[in-house]
N, C-alpha and C positions, 0 to 999 in steps of 0.2 A: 382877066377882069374878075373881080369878087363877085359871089353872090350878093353880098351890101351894093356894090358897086351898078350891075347889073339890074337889081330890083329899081334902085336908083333912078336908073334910066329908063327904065321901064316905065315908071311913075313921070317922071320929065315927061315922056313921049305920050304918053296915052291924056295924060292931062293939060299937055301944052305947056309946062310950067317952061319958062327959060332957064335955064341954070346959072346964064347969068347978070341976072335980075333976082330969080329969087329961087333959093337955096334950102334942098331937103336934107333932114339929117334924121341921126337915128331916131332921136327924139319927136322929129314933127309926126302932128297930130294928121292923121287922116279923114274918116266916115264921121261926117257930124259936122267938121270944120273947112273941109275945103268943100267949096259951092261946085267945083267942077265934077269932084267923085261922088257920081251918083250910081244909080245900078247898070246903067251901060258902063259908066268907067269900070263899076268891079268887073264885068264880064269882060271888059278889052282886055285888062289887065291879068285876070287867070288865063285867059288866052294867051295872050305874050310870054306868059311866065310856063303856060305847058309847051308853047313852041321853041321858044330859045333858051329854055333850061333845061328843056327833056324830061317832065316831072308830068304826071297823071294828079290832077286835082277832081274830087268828087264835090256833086255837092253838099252831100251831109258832113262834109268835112268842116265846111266853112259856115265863119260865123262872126257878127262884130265886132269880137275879139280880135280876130285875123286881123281885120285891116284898122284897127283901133290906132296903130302908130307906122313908122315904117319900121322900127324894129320889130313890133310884131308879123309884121309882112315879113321879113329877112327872115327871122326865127322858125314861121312856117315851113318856110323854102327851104332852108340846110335841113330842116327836118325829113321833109321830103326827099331831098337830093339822098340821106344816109340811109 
């Protein structure tokens, strides 16, 4: 599975979203626009993502920008991962 693929899911799962009903791409917007990602979603989700991707997230690392879209989420993560 992709890191796009994986984050993905990630994002499905911690926000309930159905996949299929309704459908995340690179493009969808995140922080500001979905009612469900609030600050427990961002922490389920750094969690998920340091447990099943094997990556160390700090918190000065992060920041609006991060979770602004899911590509920016993705972008973080292979950043990360390399």
């Amino acid at each position: 599975m992709t890191i796009e693929a994986k984050v993905i899911s990630i994002l499905n799962h911690t926000l309930s979203i159905d996949p299929e009903t309704e459908s995340l791409t690179l493009d969808s917007e995140l922080l500001g626009v979905i009612p469900e990602f609030d600050s427990m979603a961002v922490v389920s989700v750094i969690t998920a993502l340091e447990e099943e991707l094997g990556v160390l997230i700090d918190d000065d690392e992060l920041d609006a920008e991060v979770f602004a879209t899911v590509a920016s989420l993705v972008e973080f993560v292979e950043n990360k991962k390399s």
